[in-house]
C-alpha positions as CSV (number, residue, x, y, z in Angstrom):
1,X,120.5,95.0,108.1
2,X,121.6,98.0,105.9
3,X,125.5,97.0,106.7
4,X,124.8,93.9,106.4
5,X,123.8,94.7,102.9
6,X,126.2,96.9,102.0
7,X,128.9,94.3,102.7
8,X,127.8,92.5,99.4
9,X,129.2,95.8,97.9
10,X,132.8,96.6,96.4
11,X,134.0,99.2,99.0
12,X,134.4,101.8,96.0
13,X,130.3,101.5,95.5
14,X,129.5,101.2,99.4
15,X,129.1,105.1,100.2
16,X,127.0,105.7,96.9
17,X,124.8,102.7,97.7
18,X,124.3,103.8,101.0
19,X,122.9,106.8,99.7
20,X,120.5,105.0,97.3
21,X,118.9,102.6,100.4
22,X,118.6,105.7,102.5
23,X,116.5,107.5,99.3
24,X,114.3,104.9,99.1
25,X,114.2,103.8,102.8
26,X,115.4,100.8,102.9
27,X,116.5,101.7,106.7
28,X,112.9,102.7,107.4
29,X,110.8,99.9,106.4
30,X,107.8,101.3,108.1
31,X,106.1,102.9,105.1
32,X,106.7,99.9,103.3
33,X,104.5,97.6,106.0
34,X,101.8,100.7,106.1
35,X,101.4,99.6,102.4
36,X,101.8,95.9,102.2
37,X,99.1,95.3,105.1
38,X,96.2,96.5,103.0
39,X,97.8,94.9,100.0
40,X,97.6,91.5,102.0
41,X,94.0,92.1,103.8
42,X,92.9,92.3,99.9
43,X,94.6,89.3,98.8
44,X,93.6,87.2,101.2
45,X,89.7,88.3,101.4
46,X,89.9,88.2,97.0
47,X,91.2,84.8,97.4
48,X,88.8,84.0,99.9
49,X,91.8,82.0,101.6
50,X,95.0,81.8,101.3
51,X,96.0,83.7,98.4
52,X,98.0,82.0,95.1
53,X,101.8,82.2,95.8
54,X,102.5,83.8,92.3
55,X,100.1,87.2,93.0
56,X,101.3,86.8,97.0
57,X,104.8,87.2,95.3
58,X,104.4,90.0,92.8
59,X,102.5,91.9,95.1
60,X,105.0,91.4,98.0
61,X,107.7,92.6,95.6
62,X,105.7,95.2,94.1
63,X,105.1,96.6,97.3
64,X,108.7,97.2,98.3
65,X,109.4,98.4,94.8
66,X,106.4,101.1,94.3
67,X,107.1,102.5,97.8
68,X,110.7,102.9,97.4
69,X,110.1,104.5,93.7
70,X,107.9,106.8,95.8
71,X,110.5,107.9,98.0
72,X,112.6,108.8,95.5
73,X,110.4,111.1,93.7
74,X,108.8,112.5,96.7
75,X,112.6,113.7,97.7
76,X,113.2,115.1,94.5
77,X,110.0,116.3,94.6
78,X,110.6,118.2,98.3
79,X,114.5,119.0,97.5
80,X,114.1,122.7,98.3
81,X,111.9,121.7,101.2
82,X,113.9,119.2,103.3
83,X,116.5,121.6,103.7
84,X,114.0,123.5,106.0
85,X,112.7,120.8,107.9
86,X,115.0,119.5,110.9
87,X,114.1,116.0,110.4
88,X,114.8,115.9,106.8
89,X,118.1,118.2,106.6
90,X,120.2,115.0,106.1
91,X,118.0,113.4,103.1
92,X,120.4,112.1,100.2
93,X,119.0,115.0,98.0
94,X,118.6,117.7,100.3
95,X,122.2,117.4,101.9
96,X,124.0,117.1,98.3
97,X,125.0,113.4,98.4
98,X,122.3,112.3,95.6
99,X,121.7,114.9,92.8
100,X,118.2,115.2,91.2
101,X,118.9,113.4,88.3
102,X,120.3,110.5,89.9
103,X,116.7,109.7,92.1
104,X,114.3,110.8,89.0
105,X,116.4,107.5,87.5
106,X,116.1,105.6,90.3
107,X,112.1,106.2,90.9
108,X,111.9,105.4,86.4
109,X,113.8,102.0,87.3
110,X,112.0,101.1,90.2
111,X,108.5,102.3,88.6
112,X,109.7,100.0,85.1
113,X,110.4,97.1,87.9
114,X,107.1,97.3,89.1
115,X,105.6,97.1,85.8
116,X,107.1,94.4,84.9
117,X,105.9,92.7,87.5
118,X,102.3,93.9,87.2
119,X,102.7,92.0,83.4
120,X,102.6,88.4,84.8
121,X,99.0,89.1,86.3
122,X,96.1,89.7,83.7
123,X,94.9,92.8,81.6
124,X,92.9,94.4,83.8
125,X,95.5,94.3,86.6
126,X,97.8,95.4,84.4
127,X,95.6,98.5,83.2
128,X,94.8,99.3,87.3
129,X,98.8,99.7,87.6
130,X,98.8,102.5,85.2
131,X,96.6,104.7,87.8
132,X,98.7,103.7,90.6
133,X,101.8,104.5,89.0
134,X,100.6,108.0,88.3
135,X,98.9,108.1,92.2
136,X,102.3,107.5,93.1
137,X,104.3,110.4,90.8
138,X,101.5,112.9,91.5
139,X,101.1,112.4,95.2
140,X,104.6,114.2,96.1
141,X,103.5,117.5,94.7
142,X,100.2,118.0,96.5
143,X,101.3,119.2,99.5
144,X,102.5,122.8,97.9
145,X,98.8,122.9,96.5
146,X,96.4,121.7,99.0
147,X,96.0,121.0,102.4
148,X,95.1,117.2,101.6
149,X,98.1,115.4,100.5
150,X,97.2,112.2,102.4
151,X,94.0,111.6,101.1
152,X,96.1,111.4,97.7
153,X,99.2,109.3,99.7
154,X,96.2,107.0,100.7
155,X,94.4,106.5,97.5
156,X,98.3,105.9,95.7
157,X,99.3,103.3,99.1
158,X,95.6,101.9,98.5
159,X,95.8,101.2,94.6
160,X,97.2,97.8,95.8
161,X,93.5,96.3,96.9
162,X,91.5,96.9,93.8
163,X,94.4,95.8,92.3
164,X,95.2,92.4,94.1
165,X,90.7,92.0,93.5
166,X,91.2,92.3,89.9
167,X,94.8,90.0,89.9
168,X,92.9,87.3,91.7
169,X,89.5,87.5,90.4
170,X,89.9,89.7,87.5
171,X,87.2,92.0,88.9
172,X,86.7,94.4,91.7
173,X,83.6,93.5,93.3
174,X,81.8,96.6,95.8
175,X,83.8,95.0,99.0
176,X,87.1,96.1,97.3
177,X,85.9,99.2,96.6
178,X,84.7,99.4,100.3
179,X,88.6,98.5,101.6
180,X,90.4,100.8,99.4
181,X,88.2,104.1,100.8
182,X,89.0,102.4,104.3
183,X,92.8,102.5,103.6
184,X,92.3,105.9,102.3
185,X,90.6,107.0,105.7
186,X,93.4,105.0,107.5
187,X,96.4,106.0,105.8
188,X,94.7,110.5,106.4
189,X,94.9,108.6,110.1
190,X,98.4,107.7,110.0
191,X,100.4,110.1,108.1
192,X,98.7,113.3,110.1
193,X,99.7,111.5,113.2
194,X,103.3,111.8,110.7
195,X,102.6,115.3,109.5
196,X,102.1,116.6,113.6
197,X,105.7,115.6,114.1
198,X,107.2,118.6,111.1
199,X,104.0,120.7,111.8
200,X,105.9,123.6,113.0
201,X,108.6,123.4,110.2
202,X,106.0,122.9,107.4
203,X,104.5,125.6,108.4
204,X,107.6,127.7,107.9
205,X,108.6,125.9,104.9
206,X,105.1,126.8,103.4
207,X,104.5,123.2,103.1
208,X,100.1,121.8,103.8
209,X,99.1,119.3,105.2
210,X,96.0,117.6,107.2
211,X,98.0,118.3,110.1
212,X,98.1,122.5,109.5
213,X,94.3,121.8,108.3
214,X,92.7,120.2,111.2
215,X,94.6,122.6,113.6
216,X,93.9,123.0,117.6
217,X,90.9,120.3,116.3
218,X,93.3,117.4,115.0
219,X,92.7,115.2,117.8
220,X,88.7,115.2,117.7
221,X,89.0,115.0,114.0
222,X,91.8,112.1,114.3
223,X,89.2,110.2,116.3
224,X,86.3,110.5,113.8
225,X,88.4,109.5,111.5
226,X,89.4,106.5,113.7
227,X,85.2,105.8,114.3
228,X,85.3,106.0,110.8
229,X,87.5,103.7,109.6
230,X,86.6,101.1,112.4
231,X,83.0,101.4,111.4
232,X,84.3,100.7,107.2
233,X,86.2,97.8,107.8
234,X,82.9,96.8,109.8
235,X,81.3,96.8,106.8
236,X,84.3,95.0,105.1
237,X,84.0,92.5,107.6
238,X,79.9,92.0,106.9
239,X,80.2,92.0,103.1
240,X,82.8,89.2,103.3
241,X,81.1,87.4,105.9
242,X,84.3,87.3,107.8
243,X,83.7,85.4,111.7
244,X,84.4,86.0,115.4
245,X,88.7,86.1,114.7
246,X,88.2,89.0,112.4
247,X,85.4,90.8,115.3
248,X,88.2,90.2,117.8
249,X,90.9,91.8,115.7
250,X,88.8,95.1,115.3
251,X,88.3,95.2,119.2
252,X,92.2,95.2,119.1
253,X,92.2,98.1,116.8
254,X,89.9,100.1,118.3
255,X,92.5,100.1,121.6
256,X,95.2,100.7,119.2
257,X,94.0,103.7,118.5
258,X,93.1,104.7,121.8
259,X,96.4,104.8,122.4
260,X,97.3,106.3,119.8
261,X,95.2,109.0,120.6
262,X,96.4,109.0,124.2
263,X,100.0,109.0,123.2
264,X,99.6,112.5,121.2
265,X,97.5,114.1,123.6
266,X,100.4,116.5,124.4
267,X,101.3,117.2,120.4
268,X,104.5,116.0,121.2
269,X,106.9,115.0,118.5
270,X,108.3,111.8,119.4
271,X,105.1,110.5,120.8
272,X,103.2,111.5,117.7
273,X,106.1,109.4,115.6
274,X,105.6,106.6,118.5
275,X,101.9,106.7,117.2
276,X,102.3,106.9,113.2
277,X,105.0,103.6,114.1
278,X,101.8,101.9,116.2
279,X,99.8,101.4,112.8
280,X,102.7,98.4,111.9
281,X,101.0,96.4,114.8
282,X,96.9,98.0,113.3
283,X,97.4,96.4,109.9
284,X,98.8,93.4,111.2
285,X,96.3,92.7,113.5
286,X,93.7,93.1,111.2
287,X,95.3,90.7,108.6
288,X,95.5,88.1,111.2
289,X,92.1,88.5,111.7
290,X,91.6,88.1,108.0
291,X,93.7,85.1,107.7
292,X,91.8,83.5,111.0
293,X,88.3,84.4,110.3
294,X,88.6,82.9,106.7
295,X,90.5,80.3,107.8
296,X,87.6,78.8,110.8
297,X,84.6,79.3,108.0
């Protein structure tokens, strides 16, 4: 796909372009799904059905826009730390081929993108955005202070749902509220099961994370967490008075997390990237039990 895109380019421009899709990971769209599953779930459950194509739009776009502008600043943001870290050696920044400069302009451009956006909603959507976009500049930066980065990374990727309450029905009633500290608990989920892949590095680097917190404890922790979450979106599911297609969908997250779990039982690397990569098929399943149970009601 990348190549493919990159063939719309003059061949003078290819090389730097390249290095501008691989800063905001556009060949990784991973973290980009991780974010636009809850952004959907919200949309849809707002909406009460299928959601107005205008806000499905924006927030579809926004999505891909806010999470590339946070790759951006979370490389310049970790430019004297990817050079440590094996997996991260060959980032744009951290191997010379993007300066500083060049992604702070690209995250201001992408951010101003999303804004724009975010002005054909309503006001209080529009004033929502403004704590996102600072969720998402701050968030890099936590992990040289504390050992919780992803409970920020999951409050920043779960702005989306109070927002996409307030686009649609220019509130955020208490089941939003309930959905965003469920992404929050499932995004801690995912990006330790991340975090355990560069453990050993980060810990050289001087870098924190859940992963260094939790320890010789992180899988026990990672499966209260799982309970946890499981037992939220219960909730979610209650409040909304969501039907059998959405209980059916949470049976099938429960066993995606069970293995999950069973894939990282060793601590090894790729499996515990094999597991973060498993929480594409989580949201989705869960946002077609949305879209199912709303739809047979």
């Amino acid at each position: 796909m990348l190549d493919w895109i990159l063939q719309k380019f003059p061949e003078a421009y290819r090389t730097k372009a390249r290095d501008y899709l691989v800063l905001t990971r556009m060949d990784r769209p991973i973290g980009a799904l991780l974010l636009l599953w809850p952004t959907w779930w919200a949309l849809w459950l707002a909406a009460s059905d299928f959601p107005p194509v205008k806000l499905l739009v924006i927030f579809t776009l926004g999505v891909f826009a806010m999470r590339a502008a946070g790759c951006a600043i979370n490389d310049f943001a970790d430019r004297k730390l990817d050079p440590q870290v094996a997996r991260t050696a060959g980032r744009p920044i951290a191997s010379g081929r993007v300066t500083p400069r060049e992604a702070l302009i690209v995250f201001v451009s992408l951010l101003t993108l999303s804004f724009v956006l975010v002005l054909f909603t309503n006001a209080l959507t529009i004033k929502l955005s403004l704590v996102g976009a600072a969720l998402a500049a701050i968030y890099p930066f936590t992990k040289r202070y504390t050992h919780l980065p992803q409970v920020v990374l999951g409050a920043a990727f779960g702005w989306s749902i109070p927002m996409a309450f307030a686009a649609v029905s220019y509130a955020v009633p208490p089941v939003g509220w309930l959905l965003f500290i469920a992404n929050i608990l499932w995004s801690v989920i995912y990006d330790t099961q991340y975090a355990m892949v560069d453990r050993d590095d980060d810990l050289k680097a001087g870098a924190k994370s859940t992963a260094i917190l939790f320890g010789d404890a992180d899988l026990p922790i990672l499966g209260i967490l799982m309970a946890t979450f499981l037992l939220a979106m219960l909730f979610v599911g209650q409040r909304a008075a969501l039907g059998w297609p959405y209980w059916l969908s949470l049976v099938a997250a429960a066993s995606l997390f069970g293995h999950q779990l069973w894939k990282i039982r060793k601590r090894e690397r790729d499996a515990c990237l094999t597991a973060f990569r498993n929480n594409n098929w989580l949201g989705m399943v869960l946002w077609i039990g949305i879209v199912l149970a709303l739809a047979v009601r």
